[in-house]
C-alpha positions in Angstrom: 0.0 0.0 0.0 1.4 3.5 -0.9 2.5 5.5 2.2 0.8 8.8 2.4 2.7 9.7 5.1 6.0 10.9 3.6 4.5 13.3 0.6 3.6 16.7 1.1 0.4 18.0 2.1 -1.6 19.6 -0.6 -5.1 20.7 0.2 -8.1 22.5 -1.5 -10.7 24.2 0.7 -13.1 26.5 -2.0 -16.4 28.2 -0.1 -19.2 29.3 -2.3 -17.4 29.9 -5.1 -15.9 33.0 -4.1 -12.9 31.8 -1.9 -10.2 29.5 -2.0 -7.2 28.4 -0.2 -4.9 25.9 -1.4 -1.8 24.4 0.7 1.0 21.8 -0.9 1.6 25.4 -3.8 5.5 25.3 -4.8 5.5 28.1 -7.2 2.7 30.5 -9.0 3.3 30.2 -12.8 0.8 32.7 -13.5 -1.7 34.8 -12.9 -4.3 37.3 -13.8 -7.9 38.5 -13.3 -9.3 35.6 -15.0 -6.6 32.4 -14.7 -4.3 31.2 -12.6 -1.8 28.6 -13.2 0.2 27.2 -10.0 2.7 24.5 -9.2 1.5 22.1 -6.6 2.5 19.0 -4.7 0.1 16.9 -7.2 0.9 19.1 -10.4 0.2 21.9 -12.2 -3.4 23.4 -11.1 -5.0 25.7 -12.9 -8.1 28.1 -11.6 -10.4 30.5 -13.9 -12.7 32.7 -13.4 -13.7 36.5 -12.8 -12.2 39.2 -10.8 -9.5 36.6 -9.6 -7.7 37.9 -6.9 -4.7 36.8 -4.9 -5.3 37.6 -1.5 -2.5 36.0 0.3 0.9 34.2 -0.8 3.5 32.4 1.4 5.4 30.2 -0.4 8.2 29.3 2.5 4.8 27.6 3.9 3.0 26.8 0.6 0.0 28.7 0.9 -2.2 30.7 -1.2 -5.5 32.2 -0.9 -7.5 33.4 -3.8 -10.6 35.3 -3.4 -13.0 36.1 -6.9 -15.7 33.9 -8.6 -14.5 30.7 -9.8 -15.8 28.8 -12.9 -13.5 26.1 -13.0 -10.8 24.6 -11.6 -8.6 21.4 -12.7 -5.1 20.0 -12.6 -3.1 19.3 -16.2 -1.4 16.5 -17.4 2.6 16.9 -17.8 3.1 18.0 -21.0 -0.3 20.0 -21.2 0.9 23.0 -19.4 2.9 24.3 -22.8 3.6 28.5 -23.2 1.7 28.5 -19.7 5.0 27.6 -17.6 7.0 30.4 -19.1 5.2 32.3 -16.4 5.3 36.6 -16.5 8.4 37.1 -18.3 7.7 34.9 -21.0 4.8 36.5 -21.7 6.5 39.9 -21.7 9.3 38.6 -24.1 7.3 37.0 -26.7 
């Protein structure tokens, strides 16, 4: 049996749509009013919506809280993430 025990923590906790906090968050790709795209301790996670907003960010503990109205939310597949890891500044430099 696998042994949950020795990989990090990454939880989801989302209430009415409007707030989320997320633990287990290594690095945030991207973001903007309408997507997100984080690293996690189970993979790339993506979030979209409107008025997306980040409300807090610790990455020394792994934690993010996003306030805004989300639509969807979903992990990605490796090799499904593409241009999207290039984060802000390669965007910027296209």
């Amino acid at each position: 049996m696998y042994d949950q025990s020795k990989r990090p923590r990454h939880e989801v906790v989302m209430i009415n749509r409007r707030s989320l906090a997320i633990s287990g968050v290594k690095n945030v790709e991207s973001f903007d009013s309408e997507e997100f795209l984080l690293e996690t301790e189970a993979g790339f996670m993506t979030i979209r919506g409107q008025n997306l907003h980040m409300k807090n960010l610790s990455l020394e503990t792994g934690e993010v809280a996003i306030e805004g109205l989300v639509h969807e939310m979903g992990y990605l597949e490796q090799g499904q993430t593409g241009d999207r890891t290039k984060g802000f500044f390669g965007k910027l430099f296209k």
